[in-house]
N, C-alpha and C positions, 0 to 999 in steps of 0.2 A: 338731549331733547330729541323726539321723536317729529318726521314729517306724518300728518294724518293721512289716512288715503280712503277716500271714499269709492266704495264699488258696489256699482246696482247689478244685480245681473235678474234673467228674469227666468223662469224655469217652472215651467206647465201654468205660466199664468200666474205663479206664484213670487212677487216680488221681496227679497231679502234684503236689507238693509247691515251692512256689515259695517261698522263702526269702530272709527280707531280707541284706543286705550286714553281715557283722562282729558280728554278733550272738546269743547266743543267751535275750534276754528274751523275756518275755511282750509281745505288742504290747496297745498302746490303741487296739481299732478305732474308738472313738468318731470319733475324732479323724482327717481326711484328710490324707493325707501333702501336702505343700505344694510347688506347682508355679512357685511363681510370684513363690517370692524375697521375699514377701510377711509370709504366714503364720511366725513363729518356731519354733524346734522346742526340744525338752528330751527330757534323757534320762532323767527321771524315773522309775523303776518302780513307784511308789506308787499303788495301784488308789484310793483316795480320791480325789472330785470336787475340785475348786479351782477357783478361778474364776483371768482371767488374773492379776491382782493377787497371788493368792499363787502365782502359777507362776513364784517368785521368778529361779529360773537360769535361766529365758529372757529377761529382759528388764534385768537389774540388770547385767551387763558393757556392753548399752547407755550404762547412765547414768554410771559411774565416769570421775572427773575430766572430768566435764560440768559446764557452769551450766544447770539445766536447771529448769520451768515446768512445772506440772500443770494441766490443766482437772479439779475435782473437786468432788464436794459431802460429804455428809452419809454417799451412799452407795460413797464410795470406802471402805467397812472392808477387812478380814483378818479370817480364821475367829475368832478371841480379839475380835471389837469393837476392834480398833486401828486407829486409823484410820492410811490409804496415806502420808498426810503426815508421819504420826509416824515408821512405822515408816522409812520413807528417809533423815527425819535419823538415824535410830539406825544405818542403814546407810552413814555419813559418804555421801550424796547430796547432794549440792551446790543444795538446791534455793533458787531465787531468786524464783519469785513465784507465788502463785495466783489460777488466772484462773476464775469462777464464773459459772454460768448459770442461768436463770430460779429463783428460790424461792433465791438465794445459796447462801453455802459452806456455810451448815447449816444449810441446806432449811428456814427458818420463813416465808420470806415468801409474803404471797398470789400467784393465779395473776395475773401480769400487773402485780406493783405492781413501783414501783422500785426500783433496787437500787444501791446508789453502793458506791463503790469504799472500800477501808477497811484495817486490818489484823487479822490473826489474834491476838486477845488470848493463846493460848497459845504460837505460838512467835513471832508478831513478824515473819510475812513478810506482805506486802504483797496486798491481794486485789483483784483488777483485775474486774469485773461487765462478762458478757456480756449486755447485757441490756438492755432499753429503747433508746438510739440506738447503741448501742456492742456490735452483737453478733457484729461480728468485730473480733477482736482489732490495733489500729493498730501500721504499724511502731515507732515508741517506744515499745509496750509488750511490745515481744516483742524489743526491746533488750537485747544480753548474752546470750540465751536460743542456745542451741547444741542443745536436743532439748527438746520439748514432748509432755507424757503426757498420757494421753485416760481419764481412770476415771469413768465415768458408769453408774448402773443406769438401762437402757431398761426399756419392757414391750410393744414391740415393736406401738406405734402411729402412724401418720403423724402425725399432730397433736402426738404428744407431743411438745414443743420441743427437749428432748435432740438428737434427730440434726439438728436445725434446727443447735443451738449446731455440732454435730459438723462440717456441711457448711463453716460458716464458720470456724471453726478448723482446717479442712484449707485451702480455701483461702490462708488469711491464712500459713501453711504453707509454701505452694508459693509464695506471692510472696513470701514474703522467706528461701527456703532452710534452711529449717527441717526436720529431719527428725522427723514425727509417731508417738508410738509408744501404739497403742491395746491399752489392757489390758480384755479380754474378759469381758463376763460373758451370764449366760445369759438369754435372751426368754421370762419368763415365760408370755408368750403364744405361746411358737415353734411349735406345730405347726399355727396356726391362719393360712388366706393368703383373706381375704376382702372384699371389697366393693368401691365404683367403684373407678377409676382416677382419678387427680388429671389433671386436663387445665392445660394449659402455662399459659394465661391467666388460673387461677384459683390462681397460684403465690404464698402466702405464708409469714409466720413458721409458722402450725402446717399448710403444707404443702410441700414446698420442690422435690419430686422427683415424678414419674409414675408412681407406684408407687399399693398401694389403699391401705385403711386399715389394715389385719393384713397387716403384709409379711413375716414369720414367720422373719426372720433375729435375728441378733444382731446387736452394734454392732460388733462388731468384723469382721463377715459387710459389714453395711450400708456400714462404711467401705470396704471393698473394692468393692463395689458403686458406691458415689459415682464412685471413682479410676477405678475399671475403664470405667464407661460416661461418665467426661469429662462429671461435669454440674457441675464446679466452672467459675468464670467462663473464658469465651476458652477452655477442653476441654482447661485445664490440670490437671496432676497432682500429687501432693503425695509427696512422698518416705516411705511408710506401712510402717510392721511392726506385727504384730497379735500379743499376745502370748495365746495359747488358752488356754479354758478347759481343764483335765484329766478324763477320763473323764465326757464330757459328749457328749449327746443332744438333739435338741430335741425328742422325746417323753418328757423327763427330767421327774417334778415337781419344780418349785423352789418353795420358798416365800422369800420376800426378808426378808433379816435386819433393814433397816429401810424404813420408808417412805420411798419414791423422793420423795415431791411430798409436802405437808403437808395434801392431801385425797383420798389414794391409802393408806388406813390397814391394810386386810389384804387377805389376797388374795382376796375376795371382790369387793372394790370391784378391783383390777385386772385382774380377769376379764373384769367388766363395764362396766370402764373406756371401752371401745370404741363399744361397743353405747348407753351413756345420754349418753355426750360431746357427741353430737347435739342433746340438749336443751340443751347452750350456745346454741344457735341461735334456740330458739324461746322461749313465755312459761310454765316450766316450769321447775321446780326438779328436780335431780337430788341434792339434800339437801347442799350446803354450809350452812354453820350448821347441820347436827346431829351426830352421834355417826356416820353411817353414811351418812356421802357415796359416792357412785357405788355406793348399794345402795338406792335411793329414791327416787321421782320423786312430784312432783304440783304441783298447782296450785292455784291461789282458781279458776280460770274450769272447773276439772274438778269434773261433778256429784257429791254426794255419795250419793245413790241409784245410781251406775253404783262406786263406790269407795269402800270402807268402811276404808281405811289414812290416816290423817291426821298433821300434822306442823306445825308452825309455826321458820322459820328464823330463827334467831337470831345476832348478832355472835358467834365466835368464833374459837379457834385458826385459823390459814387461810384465812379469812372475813369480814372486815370489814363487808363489806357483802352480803350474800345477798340473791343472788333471791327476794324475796318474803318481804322481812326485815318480821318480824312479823305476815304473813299467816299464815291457816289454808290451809293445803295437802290435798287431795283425792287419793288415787292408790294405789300398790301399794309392798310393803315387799317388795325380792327378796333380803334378807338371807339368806333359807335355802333357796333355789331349788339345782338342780341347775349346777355349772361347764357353762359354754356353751363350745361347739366351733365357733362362727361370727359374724359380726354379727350381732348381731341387731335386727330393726325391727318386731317386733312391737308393742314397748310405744310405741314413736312413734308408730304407724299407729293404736297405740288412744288417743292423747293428744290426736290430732287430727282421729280421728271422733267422740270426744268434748267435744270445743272448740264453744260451741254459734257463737260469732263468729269465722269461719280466718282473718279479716282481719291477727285480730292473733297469728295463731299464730307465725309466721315472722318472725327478724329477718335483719338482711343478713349476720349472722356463720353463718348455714345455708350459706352457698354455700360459704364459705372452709372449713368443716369437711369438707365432704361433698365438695369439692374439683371439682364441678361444679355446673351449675344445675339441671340434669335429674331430681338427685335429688326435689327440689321441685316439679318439673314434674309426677314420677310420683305423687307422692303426693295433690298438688292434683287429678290426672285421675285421682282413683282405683283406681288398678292395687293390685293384691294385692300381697304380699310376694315368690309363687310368681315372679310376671311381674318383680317388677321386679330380684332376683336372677337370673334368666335373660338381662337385657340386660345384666349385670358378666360372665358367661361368655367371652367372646372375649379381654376387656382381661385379664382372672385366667391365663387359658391361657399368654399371651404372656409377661406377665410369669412368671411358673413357671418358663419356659424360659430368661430372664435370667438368672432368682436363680440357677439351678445353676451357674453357671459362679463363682460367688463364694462356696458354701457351705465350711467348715471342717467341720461336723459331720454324720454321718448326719441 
């Protein structure tokens, strides 16, 4: 099925009406009509948002008398809180095993702990963990598997491990003939495209592609993007359908029905998700072990005549072990600051003109985040905010011009 797309344009006065083929619906401009055999299509006429997941008649003749594999967590629901799993068996889908990614199939574990393989206590299939040495999927575990589905919620950060999981499970895809069908949902943070460039030799799990840190697509945008610029192993390609979101924008607000990761709790902290992630790097809490992670930063070594917001991190949900577990912390609470529209490094820059010893400011997990060395270089040499987003200008431009060739959405 084809989306219609209506366009007036008007020329010396003269207006054309250009009319889609067999149809006389309302079209969904949201949505680009798909060039590339890629993108799925539905005939849909329903003006309500849906993410791809529930844009059930584009992707459910897919999977029929399939044996077929979900990559999914916590955040694979349906508009009702059902979760994608459920709803497929109800849909006689044939599904044979679930394959899970950092924080597992229902997102409780901390960032980086391990995660072993197990089974789903309520229906009994088998859950296979992407994660710790095993984060692409080996051929015996993609055994029997005939099409493999992709339901992950992004928030549209380099570092967030999600399209890490995604690059290797396209991969692992494309070597053993597997057709990948990614079900779409929206980038929280989509209309935001900011900060360095990941350089090749600083390529790991929470950086895998040369893109910045706010690459302002969706995953089902990103996947195409992988496929299309050949950065899976040897510039091979995986056999991809992208099943869209419905009447969807990326200057759409979305708020996410549950928490993506188990220290990403509303959307305040996934806002600012991007901008405090940084202080993974250095001796600085960004408030795991409290109530209001990635909405709080500080430190024991930040004075408390320069910061009158204090905190002390404790063991909890997400959190085992927190930075600066049982310190008094020092710093700023951005619980009720204004949604930020860019990275931001202000509060860095003030964490570490504030640092009375910078010795110990920096750990080596700064390079892998920020995805070069430079970033540290500018900060150490004192450059302003001004100056040191002016040197991301050239690599933001370039890539801009990449992304368009893989966008589905205005």
């Amino acid at each position: 099925m084809k989306y219609n797309i209506y366009r007036i344009t008007t020329l010396i006065g003269l207006l054309i009406l250009s009319v889609s083929c067999g149809s006389s619906k309302k079209a969904i401009p949201q949505l680009k009509p798909s060039t590339d055999n890629v993108t799925l299509t539905s005939s849909s006429t329903d003006v309500a948002f849906k993410t791809g997941a529930e844009n059930f008649e584009s992707y459910l003749p897919l999977l029929k008398d399939k044996s077929v594999g979900i990559v999914t967590n916590q955040t694979g629901i349906l508009s009702k809180e059902k979760h994608l799993v459920d709803f497929l068996i109800e849909q006689n889908i044939n599904l044979q095993k679930i394959y899970a990614p950092e924080h597992g199939f229902r997102g409780t574990a901390d960032a980086g702990e391990l995660i072993v393989d197990g089974k789903d206590t309520k229906t009994n299939l088998p859950i296979i963990s992407l994660y710790g040495n095993n984060k692409k999927p080996k051929p015996e575990q993609l055994e029997g598997i005939d099409i493999l589905v992709f339901d992950l919620q992004d928030v549209g950060a380099r570092f967030y491990t999600y399209i890490s999981s995604l690059h290797y499970v396209m991969e692992a895809c494309a070597e053993n003939n597997i057709p990948l069908l990614v079900l779409d949902r929206p980038n929280p943070n989509g209309t935001i495209i900011d900060g360095p460039i990941l350089e090749k030799e600083h390529k790991s799990f929470v950086g895998m592609h040369e893109i910045p840190v706010l690459h302002g697509m969706t995953i089902g945008e990103y996947a195409k993007m992988i496929n299309g610029e050949r950065w899976l192993k040897d510039t091979i390609q995986c056999d991809l359908k992208v099943a869209p979101c419905l009447n969807y924008s990326h200057d759409m607000k979305y708020s996410l029905p549950v928490k993506p990761s188990p220290n990403l709790p509303n959307d305040q902290s996934i806002n600012l998700y991007a901008s405090l992630c940084f202080f993974e790097g250095v001796n600085v809490s960004l408030g795991r072990g409290t109530e209001k992670q990635f909405q709080i930063y500080g430190s024991p070594f930040l004075p408390e005549s320069e910061f009158d917001f204090s905190f002390t991190p404790q063991p909890n949900f997400g959190a085992k072990d927190p930075v600066h577990n049982g310190k008094l912390c020092f710093g700023e609470d951005l619980t009720e600051i204004r949604k930020v529209h860019r990275l931001e490094l202000k509060w860095l820059l003030k964490a570490y003109e504030n640092t009375a010893d910078k010795t110990i400011f920096f750990n080596d997990f700064f390079t892998k985040l920020s995805g070069t060395k430079k970033l540290r270089e500018q900060i150490e040499a004192g450059m302003t905010e001004k100056e040191i987003r002016k040197t991301w200008q050239e690599g933001l431009e370039q890539f801009k011009e990449v992304r368009k060739k893989y966008l589905i959405y205005e």
